[in-house]
PASEZA-388713 format. One line per 4 residues: number of its first residue (from 1); their letters; for each residue z, x, y of N, C-alpha, C. Coordinates in nm, 3 decimals. Each point is the difference from the previous one (the first is absolute). Example, Ala and Ser with C-alpha at 12.3 -4.5 7.8 and 13.67 -1.06 7.14 Angstrom:
REM PASEZA-388713
1	as	0.780/1.319/-0.569/0.000/-0.089/0.119/0.000/0.090/0.120  -0.072/-0.035/0.105/0.006/0.082/0.119/0.073/-0.077/0.109
END
This chain:
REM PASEZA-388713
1	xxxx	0.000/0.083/-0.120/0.000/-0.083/0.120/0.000/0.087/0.125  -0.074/-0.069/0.083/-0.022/0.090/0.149/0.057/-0.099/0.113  0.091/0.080/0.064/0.027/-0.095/0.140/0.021/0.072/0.129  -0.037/-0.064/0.123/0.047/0.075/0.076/0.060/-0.106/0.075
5	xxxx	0.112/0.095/0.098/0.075/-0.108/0.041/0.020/0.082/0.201  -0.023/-0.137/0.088/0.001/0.044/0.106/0.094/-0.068/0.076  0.049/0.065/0.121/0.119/-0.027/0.046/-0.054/-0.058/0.146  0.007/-0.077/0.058/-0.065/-0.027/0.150/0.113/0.006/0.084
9	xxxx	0.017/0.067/0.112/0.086/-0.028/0.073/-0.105/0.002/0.150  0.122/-0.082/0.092/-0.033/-0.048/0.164/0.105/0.060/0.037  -0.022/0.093/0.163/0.123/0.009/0.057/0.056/-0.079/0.145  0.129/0.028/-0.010/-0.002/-0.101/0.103/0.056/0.169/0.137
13	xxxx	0.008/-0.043/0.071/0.024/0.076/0.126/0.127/-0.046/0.093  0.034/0.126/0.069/0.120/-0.121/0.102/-0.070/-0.024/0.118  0.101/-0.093/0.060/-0.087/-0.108/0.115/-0.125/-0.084/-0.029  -0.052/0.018/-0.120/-0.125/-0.087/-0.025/-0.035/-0.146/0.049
17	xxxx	0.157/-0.058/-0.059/-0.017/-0.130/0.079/-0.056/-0.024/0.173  0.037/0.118/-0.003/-0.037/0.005/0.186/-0.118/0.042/0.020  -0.043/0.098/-0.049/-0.137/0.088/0.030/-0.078/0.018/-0.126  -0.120/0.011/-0.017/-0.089/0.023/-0.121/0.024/0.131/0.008
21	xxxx	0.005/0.072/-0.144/-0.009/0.158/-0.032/-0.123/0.060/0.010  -0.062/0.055/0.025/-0.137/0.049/-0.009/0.005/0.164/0.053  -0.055/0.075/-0.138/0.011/0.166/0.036/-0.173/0.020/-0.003  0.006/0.100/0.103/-0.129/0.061/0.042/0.014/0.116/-0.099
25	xxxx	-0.167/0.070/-0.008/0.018/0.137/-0.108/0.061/0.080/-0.003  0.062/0.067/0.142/0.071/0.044/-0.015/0.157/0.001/-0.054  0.045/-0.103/0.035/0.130/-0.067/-0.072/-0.030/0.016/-0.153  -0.100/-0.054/-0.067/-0.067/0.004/-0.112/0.088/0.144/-0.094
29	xxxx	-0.130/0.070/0.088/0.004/0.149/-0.092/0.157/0.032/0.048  0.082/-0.039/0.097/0.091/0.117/-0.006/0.132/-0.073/-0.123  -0.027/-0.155/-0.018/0.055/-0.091/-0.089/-0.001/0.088/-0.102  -0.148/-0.020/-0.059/-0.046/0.092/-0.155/0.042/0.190/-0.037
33	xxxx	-0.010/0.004/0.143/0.108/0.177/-0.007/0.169/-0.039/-0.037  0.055/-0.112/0.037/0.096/0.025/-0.030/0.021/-0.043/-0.124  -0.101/-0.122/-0.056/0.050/0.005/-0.085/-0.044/0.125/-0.161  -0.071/0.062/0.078/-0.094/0.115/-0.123/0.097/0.068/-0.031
37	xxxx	0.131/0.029/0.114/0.095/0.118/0.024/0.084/-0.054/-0.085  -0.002/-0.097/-0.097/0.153/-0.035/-0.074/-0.037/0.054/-0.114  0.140/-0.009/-0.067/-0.043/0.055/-0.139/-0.053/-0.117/-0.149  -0.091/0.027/-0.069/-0.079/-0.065/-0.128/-0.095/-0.061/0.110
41	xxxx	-0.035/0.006/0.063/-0.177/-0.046/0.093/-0.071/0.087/0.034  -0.133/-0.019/-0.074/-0.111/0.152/0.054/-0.089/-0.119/0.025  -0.087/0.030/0.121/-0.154/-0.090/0.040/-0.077/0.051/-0.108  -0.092/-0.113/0.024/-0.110/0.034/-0.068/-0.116/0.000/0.067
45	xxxx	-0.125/0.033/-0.049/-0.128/-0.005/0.121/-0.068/-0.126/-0.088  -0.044/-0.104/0.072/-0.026/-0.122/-0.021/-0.147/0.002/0.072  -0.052/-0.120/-0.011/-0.129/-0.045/0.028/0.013/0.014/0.208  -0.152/0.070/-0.008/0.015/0.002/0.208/0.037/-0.096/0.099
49	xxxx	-0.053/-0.134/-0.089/-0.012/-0.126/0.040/0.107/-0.053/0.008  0.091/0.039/-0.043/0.127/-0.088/-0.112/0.107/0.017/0.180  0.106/-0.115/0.003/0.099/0.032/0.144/0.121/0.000/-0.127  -0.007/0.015/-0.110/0.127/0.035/-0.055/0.021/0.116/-0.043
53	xxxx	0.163/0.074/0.020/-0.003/0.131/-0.059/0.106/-0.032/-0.147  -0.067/0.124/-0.052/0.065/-0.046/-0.153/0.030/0.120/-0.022  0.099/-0.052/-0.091/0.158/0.135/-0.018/0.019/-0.045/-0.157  -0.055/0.142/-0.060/0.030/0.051/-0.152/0.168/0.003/-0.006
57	xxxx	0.052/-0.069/-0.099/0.141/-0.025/-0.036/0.068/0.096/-0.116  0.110/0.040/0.012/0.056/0.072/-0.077/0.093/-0.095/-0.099  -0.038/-0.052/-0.123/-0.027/-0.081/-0.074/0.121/0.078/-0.111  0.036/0.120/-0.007/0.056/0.062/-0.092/0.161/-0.060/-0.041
61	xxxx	0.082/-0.030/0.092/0.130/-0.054/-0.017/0.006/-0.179/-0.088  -0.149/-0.082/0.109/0.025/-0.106/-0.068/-0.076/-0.035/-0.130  -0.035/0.094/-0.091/-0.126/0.003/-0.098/0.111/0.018/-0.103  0.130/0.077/0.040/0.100/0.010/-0.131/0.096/-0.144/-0.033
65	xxxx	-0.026/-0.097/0.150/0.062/-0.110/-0.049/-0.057/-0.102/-0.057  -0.131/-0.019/-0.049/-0.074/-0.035/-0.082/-0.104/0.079/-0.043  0.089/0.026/-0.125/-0.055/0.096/-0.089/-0.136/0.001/-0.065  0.004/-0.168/-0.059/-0.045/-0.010/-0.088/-0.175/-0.070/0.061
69	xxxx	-0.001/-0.012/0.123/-0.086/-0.024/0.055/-0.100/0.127/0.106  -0.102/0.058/-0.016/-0.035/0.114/0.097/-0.074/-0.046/0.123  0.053/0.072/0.120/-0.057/-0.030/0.138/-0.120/0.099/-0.003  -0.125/-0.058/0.008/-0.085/0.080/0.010/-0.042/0.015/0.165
73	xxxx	0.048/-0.074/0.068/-0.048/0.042/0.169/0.104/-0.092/0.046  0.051/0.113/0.154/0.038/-0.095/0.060/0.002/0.019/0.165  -0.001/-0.068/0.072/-0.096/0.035/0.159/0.072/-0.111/0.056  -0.012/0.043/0.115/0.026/-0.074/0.127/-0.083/0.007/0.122
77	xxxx	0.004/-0.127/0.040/-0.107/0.007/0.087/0.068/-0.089/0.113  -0.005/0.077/0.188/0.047/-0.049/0.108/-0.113/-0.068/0.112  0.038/-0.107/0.066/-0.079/0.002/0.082/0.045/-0.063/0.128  0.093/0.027/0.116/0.019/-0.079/0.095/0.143/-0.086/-0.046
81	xxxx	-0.015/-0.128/-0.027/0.108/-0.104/-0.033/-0.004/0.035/-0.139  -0.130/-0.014/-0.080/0.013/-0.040/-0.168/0.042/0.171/-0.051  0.074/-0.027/-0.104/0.001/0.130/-0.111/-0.009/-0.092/-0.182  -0.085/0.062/-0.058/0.006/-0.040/-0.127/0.025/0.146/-0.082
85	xxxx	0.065/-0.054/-0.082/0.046/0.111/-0.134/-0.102/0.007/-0.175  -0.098/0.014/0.003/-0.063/0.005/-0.140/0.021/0.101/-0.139  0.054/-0.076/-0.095/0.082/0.082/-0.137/-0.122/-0.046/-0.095  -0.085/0.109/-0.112/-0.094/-0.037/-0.079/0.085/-0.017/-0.118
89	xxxx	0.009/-0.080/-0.086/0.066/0.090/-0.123/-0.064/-0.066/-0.126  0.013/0.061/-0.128/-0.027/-0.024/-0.138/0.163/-0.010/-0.093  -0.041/-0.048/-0.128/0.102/-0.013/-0.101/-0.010/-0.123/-0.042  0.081/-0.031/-0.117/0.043/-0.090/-0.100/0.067/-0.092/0.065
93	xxxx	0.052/0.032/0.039/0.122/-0.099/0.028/0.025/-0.050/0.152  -0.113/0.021/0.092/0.022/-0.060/0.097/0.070/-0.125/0.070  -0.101/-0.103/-0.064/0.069/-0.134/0.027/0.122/-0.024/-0.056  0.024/0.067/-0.110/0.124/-0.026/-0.065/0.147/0.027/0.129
97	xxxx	-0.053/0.162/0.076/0.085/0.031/0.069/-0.030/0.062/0.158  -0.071/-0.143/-0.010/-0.032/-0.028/0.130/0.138/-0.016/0.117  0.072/-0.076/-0.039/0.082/-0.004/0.071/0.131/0.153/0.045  -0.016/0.071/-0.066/0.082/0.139/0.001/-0.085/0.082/0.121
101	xxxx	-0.140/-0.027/-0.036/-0.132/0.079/0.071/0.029/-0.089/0.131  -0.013/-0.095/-0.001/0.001/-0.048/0.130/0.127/0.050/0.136  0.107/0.011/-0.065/0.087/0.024/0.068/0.020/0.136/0.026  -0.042/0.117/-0.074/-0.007/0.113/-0.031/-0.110/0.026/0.171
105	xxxx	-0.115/-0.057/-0.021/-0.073/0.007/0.141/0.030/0.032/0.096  0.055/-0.136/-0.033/0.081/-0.077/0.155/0.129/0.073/0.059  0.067/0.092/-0.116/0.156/0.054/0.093/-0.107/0.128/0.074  -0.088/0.016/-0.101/-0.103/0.166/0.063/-0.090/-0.007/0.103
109	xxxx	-0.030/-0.151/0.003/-0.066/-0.019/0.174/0.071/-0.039/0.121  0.099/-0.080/-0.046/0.131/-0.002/0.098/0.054/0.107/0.073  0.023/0.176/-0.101/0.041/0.084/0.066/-0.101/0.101/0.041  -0.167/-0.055/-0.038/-0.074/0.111/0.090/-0.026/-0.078/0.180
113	xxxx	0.037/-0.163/-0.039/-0.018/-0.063/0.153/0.113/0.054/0.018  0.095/-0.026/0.014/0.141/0.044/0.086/0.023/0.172/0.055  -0.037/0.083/-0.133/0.002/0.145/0.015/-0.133/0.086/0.075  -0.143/-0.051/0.004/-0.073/0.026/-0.004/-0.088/-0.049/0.111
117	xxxx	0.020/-0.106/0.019/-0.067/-0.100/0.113/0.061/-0.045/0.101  0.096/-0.099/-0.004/0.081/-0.047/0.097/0.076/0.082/0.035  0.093/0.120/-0.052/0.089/0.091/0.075/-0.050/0.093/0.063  -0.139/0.073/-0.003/-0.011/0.071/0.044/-0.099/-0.036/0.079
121	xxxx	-0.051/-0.142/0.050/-0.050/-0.039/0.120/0.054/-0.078/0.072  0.135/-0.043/0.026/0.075/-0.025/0.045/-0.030/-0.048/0.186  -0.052/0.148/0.033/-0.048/0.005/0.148/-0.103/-0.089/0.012  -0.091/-0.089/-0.116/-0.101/-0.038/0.062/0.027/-0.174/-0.092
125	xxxx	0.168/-0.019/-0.034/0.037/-0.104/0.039/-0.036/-0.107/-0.141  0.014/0.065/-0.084/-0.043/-0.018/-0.116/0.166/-0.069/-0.107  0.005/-0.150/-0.038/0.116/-0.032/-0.041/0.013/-0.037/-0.129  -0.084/-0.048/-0.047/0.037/-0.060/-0.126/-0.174/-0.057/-0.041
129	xxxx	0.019/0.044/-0.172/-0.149/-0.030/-0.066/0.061/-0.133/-0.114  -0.073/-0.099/0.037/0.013/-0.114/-0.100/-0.090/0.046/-0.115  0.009/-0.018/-0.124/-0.049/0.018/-0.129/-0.041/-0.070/-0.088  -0.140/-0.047/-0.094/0.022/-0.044/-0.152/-0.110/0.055/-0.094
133	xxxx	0.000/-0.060/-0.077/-0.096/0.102/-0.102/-0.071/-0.100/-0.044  -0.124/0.098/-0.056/-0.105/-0.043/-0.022/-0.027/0.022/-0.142  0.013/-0.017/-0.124/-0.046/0.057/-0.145/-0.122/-0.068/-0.042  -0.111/0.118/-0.044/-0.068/-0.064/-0.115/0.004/0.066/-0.113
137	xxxx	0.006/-0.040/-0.090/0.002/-0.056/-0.173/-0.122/0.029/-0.051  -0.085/0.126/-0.090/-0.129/0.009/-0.061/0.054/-0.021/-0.107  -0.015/-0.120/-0.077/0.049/-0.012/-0.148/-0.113/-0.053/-0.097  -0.049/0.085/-0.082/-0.120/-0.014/-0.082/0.023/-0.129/-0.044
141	xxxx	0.152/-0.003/-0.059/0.004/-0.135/-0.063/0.050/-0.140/0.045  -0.082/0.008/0.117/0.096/-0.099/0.127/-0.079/-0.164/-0.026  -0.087/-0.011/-0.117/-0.007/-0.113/-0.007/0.059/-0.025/-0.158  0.088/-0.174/0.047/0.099/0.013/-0.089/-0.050/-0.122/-0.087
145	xxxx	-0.031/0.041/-0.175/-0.039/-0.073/-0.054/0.104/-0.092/-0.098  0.142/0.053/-0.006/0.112/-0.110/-0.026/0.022/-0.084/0.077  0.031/-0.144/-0.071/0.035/-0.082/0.012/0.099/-0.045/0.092  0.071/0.005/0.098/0.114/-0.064/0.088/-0.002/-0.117/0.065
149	xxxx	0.190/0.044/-0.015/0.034/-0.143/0.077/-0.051/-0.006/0.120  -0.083/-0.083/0.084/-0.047/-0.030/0.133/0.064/-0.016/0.094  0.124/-0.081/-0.050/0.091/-0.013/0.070/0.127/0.140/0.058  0.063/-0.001/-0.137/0.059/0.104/0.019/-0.052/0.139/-0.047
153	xxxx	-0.117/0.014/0.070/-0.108/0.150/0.032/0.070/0.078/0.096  -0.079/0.184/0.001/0.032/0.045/0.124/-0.068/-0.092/0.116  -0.103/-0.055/-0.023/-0.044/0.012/0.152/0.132/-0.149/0.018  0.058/-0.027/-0.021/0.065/-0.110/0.079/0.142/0.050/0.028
157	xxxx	0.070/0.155/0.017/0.063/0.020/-0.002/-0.011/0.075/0.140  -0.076/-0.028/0.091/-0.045/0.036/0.161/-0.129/-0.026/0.051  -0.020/0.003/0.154/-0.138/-0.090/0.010/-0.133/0.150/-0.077  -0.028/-0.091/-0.100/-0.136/0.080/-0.054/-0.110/-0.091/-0.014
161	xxxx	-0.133/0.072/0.001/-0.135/-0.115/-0.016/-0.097/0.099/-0.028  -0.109/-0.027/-0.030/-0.090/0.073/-0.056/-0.136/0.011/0.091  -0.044/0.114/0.038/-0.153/0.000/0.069/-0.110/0.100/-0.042  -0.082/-0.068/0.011/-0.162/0.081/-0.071/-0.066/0.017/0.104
165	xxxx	-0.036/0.143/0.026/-0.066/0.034/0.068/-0.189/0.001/-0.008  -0.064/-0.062/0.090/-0.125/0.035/-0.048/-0.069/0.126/-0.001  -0.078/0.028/-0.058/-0.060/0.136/0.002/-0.140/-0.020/0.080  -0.079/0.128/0.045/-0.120/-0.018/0.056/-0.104/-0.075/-0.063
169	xxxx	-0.006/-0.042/-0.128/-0.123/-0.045/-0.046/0.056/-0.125/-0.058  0.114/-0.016/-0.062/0.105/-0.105/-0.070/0.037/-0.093/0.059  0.018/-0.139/-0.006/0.104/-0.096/0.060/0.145/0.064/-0.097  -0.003/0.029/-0.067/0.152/0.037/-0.072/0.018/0.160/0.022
173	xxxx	0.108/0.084/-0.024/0.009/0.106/-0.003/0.160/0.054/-0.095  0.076/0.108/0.116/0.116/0.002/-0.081/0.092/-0.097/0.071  0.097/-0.016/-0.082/0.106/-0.085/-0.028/0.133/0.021/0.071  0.029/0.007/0.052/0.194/0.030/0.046/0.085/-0.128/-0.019
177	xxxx	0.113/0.105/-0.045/0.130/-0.117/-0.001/0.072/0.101/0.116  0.043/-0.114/0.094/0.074/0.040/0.096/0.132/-0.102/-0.016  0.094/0.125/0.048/0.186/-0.047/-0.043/0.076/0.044/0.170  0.008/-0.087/0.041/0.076/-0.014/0.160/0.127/0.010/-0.006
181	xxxx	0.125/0.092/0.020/0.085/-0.019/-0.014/0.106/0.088/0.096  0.126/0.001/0.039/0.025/0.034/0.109/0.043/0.154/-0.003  0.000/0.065/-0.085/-0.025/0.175/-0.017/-0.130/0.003/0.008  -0.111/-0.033/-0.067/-0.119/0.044/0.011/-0.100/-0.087/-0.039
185	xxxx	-0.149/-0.018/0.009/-0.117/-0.050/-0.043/-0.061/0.067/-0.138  -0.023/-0.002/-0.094/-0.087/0.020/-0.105/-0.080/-0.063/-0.038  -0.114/0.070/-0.007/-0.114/-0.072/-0.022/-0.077/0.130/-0.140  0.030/-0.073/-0.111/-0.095/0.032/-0.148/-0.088/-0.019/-0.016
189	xxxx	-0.113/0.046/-0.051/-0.129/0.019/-0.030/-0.052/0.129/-0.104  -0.104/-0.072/-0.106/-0.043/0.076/-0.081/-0.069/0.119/0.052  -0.059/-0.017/0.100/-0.083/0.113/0.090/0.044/0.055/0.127  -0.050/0.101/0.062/0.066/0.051/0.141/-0.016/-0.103/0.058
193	xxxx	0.055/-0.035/0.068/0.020/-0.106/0.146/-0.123/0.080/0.103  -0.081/-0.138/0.042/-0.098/0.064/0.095/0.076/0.060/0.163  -0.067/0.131/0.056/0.061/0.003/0.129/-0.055/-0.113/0.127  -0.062/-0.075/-0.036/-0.023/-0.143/0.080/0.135/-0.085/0.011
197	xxxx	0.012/-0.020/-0.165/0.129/-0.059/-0.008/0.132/0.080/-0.004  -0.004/0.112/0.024/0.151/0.090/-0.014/0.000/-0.001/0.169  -0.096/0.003/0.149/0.020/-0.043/0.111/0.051/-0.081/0.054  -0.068/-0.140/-0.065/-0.019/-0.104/0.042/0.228/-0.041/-0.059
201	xxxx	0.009/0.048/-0.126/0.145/-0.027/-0.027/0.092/0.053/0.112  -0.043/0.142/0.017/0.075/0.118/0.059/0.042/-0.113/0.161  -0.117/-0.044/0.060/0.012/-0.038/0.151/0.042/-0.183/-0.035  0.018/-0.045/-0.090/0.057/-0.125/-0.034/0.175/0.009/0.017
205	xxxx	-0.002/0.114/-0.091/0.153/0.017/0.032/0.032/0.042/0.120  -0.048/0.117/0.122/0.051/0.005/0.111/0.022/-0.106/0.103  -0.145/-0.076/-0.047/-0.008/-0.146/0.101/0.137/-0.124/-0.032  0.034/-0.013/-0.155/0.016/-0.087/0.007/0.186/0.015/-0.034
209	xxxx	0.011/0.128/-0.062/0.167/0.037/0.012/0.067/0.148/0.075  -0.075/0.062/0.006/0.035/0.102/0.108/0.047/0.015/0.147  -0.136/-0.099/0.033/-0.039/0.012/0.174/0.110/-0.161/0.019  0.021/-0.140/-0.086/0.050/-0.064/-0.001/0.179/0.058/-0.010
213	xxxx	0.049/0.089/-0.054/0.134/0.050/0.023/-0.012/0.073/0.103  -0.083/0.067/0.077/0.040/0.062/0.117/0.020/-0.098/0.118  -0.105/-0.080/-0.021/-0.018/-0.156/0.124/0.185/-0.021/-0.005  0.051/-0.088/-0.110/0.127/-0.010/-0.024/0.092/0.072/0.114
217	xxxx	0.003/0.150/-0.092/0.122/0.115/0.055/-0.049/-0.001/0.198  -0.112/-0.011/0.016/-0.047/-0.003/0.116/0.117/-0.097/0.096  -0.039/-0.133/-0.033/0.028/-0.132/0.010/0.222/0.029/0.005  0.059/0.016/-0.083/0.108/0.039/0.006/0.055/0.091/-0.012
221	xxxx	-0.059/0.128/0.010/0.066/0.137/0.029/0.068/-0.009/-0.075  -0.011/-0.011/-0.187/0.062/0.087/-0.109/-0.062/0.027/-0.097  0.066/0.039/-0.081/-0.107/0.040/-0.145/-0.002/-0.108/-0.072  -0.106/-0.017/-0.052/-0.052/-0.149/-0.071/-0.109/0.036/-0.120
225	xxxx	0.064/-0.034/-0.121/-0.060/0.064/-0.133/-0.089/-0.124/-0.034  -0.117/0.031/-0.125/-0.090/-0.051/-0.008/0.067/-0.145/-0.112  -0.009/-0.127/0.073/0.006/-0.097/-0.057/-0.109/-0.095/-0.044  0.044/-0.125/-0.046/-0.114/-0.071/-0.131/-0.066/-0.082/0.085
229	xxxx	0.024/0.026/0.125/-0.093/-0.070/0.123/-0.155/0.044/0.006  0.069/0.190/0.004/-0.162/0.108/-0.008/-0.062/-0.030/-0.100  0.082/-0.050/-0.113/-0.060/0.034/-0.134/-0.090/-0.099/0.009  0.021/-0.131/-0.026/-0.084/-0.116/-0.024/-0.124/0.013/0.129
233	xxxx	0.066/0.070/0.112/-0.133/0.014/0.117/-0.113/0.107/-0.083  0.028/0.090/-0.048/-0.096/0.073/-0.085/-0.030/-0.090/-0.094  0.047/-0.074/-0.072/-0.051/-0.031/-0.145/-0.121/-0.139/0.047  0.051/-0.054/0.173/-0.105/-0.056/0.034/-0.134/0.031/0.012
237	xxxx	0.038/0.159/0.111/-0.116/0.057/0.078/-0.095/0.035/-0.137  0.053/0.083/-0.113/-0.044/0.043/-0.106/-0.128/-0.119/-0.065  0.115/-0.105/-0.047/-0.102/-0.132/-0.049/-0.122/-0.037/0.114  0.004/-0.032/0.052/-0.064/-0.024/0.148/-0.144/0.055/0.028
241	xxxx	0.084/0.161/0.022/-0.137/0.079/0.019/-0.086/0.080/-0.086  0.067/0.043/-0.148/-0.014/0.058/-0.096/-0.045/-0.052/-0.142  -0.015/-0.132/-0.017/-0.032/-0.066/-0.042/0.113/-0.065/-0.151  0.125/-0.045/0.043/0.093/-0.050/-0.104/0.021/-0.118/-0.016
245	xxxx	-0.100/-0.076/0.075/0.022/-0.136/-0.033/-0.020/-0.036/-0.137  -0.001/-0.124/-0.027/-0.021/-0.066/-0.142/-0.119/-0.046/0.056  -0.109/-0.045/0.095/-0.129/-0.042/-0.002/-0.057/0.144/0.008  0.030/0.115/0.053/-0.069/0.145/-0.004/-0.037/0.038/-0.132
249	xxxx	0.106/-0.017/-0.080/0.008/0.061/-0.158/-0.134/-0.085/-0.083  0.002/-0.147/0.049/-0.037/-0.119/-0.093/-0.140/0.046/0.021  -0.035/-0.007/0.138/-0.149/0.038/0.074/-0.034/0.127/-0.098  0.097/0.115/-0.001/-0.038/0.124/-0.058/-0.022/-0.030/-0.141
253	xxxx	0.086/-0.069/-0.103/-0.031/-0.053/-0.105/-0.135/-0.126/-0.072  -0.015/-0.058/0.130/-0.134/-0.027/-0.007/-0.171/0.035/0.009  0.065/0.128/0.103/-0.142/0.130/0.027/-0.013/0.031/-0.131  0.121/0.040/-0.086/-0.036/0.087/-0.088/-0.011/-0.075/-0.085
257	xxxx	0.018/-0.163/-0.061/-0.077/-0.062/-0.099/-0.142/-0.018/0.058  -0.032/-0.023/0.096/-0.134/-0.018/0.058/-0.096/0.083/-0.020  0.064/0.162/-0.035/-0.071/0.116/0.023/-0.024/0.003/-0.180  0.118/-0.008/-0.056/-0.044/0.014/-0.164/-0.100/-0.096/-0.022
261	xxxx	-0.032/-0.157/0.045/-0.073/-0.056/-0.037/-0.108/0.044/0.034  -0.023/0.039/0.116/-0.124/0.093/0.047/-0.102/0.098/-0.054  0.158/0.056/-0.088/-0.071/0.146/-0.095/-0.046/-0.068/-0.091  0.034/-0.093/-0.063/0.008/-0.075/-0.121/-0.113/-0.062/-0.014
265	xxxx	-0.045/-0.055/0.041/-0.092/-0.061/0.082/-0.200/0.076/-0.003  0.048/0.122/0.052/-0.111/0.133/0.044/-0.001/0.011/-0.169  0.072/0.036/-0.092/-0.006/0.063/-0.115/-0.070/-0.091/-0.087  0.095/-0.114/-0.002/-0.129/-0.093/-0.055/-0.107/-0.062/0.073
269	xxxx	-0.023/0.050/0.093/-0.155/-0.034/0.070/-0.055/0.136/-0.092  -0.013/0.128/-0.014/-0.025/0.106/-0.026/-0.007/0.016/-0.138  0.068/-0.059/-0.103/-0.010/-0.026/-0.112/-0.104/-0.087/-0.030  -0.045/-0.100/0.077/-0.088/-0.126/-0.040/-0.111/0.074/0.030
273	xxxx	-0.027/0.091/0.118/-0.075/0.035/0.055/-0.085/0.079/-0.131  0.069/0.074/-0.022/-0.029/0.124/-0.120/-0.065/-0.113/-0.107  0.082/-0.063/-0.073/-0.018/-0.073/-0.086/-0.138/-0.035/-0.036  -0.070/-0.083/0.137/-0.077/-0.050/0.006/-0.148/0.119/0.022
277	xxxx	0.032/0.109/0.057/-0.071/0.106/-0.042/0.002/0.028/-0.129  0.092/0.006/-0.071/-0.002/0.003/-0.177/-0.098/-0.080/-0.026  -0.003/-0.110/-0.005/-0.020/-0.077/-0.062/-0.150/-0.014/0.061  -0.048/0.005/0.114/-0.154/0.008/0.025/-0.061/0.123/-0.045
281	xxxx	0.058/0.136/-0.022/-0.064/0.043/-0.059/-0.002/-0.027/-0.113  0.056/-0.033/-0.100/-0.029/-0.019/-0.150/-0.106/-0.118/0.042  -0.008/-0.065/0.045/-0.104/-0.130/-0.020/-0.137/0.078/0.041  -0.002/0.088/0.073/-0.116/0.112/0.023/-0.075/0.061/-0.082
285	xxxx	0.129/0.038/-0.095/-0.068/0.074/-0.116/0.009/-0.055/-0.122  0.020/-0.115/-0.001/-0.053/-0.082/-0.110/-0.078/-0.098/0.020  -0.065/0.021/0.186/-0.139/-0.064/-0.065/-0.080/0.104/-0.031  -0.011/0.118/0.086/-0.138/0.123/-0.042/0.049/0.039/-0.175
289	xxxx	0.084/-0.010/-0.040/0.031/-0.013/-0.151/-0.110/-0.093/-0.126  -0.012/-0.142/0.099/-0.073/-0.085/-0.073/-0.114/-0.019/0.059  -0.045/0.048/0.135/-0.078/0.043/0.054/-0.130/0.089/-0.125  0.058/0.111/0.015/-0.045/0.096/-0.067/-0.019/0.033/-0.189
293	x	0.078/-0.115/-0.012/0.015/0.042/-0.173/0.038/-0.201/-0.012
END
């Protein structure tokens, strides 16, 4: 099993409620010097185009607290307000201990924002990063051919629903099960998750629980953690724009009986077709047969 799991954070600033934050390049680069100067963060050289800088992680301390799982990459990437945290990893037993991994992250991105980011830009007013995570799930065997209770299933044990993505040539494509829940989003799939749809998730969650807890803390000047208000606002925006409805799926399930009948259809047109070439030639050569003799 392959997963990677990403951490999104928003920061908030002081005085914000009063004034919008906004750093010019220079603020920028001297941000990213300070934070290059801490210790376990080296930059990396990234795309020319790219306004994010990304910082190779020293991965060695938290790789012994899950053992049994290997971090094959792990990066960070800053930009202005947003910072996200990206962990690649492989093993057996992921989902199993998912929840150990999850928290394992989270105490290790907590103290590179506090140690790394917010303390040592201090001067440019930098207070607090709201957080949640993002997991996806590559599980070969993620379609499940036992039998269950419907009722008492995982998916009814938090808001989950299912969406098919179309592909360029397909009304159907791959499949996700997405699981909304108030540590994190997971979304499983037999195949990589497209980066159309790993965006389109990524800026669902800032819009719809991130930037929505800062509005909040804004609004009453305290800290205000992510509640089942954000959640169901994502699990809207998600259905909505991403396609999770129950008429999206039905539509998609009808392209693709439409499309088998289609093929179905061509083959036996193509079979008859042939056929009937069979069969005129033999009538060809059994008349010059009796023709001739």
């Amino acid at each position: 099993m392959k997963a990677e799991v990403y951490i999104l954070g928003l920061f908030t600033f002081k005085d914000e409620d009063k004034k919008n934050k906004v750093f010019n390049d220079r603020e920028l680069n001297k941000i990213n010097e300070n934070i290059n100067s801490t210790d376990g963060l080296k930059l990396k050289n990234i795309q020319p185009n790219s306004r994010w800088k990304m910082y190779q992680l020293d991965i060695s301390e938290i790789q012994t607290k899950i053992p049994l799982t290997k971090i094959t990459s792990a990066s960070m990437g800053y930009y202005h307000h947003r910072l996200i945290f990206r962990f690649q990893l492989t093993g057996k037993r992921i989902d199993i201990d998912l929840r150990k991994i999850r928290k394992v992250f989270n105490d290790y991105s907590k103290n590179i924002i506090t140690n790394s980011i917010i303390n040592p830009n201090k001067v440019y007013d930098f207070k607090h990063c709201d957080t949640y995570q993002l997991i996806f799930l590559r599980n070969r065997q993620f379609l499940r051919f036992s039998k269950e209770d419907a009722v008492f299933s995982n998916d009814t044990t938090t808001m989950t629903f299912d969406i098919s993505e179309p592909s360029a040539i397909m009304p159907f494509g791959k499949k996700y099960n997405i699981r909304i829940s108030i540590p994190s989003t997971i979304i499983t799939s037999k195949e990589k998750v497209s980066d159309d749809f790993s965006k389109a998730m990524i800026n669902a969650i800032y819009q719809s629980c991130l930037y929505e807890i800062k509005d909040k803390r804004k609004m009453k000047n305290e800290t205000t953690e992510l509640s089942e208000d954000q959640l169901v606002k994502l699990w809207q925006h998600i259905i909505d724009t991403m396609g999770g409805r129950t008429l999206d799926k039905n539509i998609a399930k009808i392209s693709q009986t439409n499309l088998i009948v289609a093929v179905a259809a061509l083959l036996l047109g193509l079979i008859a077709i042939d056929a009937k070439k069979i069969f005129s030639f033999a009538d060809f050569i059994k008349h010059i047969f009796i023709t001739l003799f």
